[in-house]
C-alpha positions in Angstrom: 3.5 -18.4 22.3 4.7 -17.7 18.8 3.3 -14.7 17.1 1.6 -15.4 13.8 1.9 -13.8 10.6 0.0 -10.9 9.2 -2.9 -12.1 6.7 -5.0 -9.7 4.7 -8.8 -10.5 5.1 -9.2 -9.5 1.3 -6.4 -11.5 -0.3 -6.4 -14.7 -2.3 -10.5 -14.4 -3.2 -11.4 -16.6 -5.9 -12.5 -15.0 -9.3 -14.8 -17.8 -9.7 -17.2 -19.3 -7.1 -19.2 -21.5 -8.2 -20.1 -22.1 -4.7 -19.9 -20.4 -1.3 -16.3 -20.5 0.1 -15.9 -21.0 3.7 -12.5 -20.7 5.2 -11.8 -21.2 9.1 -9.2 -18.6 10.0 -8.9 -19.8 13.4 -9.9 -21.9 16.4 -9.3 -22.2 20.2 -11.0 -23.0 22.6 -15.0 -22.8 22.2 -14.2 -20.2 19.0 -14.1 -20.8 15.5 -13.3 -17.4 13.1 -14.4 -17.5 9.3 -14.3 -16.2 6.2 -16.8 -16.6 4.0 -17.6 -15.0 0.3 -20.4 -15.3 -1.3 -21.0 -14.4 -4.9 -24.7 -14.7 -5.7 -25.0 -17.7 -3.4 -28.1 -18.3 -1.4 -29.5 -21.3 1.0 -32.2 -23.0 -0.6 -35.7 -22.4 -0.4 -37.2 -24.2 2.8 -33.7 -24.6 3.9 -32.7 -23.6 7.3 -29.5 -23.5 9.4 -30.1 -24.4 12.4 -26.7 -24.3 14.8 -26.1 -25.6 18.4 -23.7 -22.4 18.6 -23.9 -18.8 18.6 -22.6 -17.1 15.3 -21.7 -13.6 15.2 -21.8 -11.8 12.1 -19.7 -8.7 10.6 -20.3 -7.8 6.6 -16.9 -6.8 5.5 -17.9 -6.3 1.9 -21.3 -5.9 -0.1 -24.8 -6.7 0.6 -26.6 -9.4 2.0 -30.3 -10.1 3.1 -30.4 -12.6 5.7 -34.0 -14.3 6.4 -34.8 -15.5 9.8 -38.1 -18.3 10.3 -39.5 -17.1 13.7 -40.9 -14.8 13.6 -40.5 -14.5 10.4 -38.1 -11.2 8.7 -35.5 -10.1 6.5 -32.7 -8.2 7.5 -30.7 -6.4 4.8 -26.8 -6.4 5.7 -24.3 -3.4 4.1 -20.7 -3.4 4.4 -20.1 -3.0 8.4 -23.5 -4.3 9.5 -23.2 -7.1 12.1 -25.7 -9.0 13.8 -25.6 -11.8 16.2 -27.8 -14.9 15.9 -28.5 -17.0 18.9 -27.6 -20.8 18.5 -31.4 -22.6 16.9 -32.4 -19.6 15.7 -33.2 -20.9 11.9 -32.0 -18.3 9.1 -31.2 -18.6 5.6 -29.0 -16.7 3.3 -31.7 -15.2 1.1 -29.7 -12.8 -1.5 -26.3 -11.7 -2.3 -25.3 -9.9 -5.4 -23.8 -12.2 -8.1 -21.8 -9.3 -10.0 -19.8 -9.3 -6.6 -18.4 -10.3 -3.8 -20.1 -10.3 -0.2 -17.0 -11.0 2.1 -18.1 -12.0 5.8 -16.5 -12.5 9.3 -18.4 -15.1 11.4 -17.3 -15.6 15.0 -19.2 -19.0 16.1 -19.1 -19.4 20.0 -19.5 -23.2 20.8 -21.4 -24.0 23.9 -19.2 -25.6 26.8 -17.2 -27.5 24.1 -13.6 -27.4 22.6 -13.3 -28.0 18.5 
């Protein structure tokens, strides 16, 4: 097994992002590892994920409110909050601050499948 090379989680961010930017960091097995930055982004009204896996969260950097449908709350994220959210468990992105960036770690754990 070969030994990868060091990365920093807070290199190469965009200065403009027009949209969300989601980067897999790794994969094996049932796992998938992201980055993802936000600047100002949010899901759209009435619109829902709604995953067949497990995602844990970590907020590395900024703030966050993340909206969950049943039952129905908000749950404001600073830097080192982390949550998990059960796979179907419908949730939005409902604020990030747009004169920032909002730099996340999500750990999605697939059930009984390989990516």
């Amino acid at each position: 097994m070969t030994i990868s090379v060091p990365q920093n989680i807070f290199s190469n961010i965009p200065t403009e992002l027009p949209e969300e930017l989601f980067e897999t960091l790794h994969r094996q097995g049932n796992i998938q590892v992201e980055r993802i930055i936000s600047k100002g982004q949010h899901t759209p009204k009435h619109e829902w994920y709604d995953q067949p896996q497990d995602e844990w969260v970590l907020l590395l950097k900024g703030q966050a409110e993340l909206e969950f449908s049943e039952p129905s709350s908000i749950q404001r994220l600073m830097e080192g909050d982390y949550l998990l959210i059960p796979a179907h468990v419908k949730h939005r992105v409902a604020w990030t601050p747009d004169d920032s960036e909002t730099i996340w770690l999500a750990i999605h754990i697939f059930p009984n499948e390989r990516l």
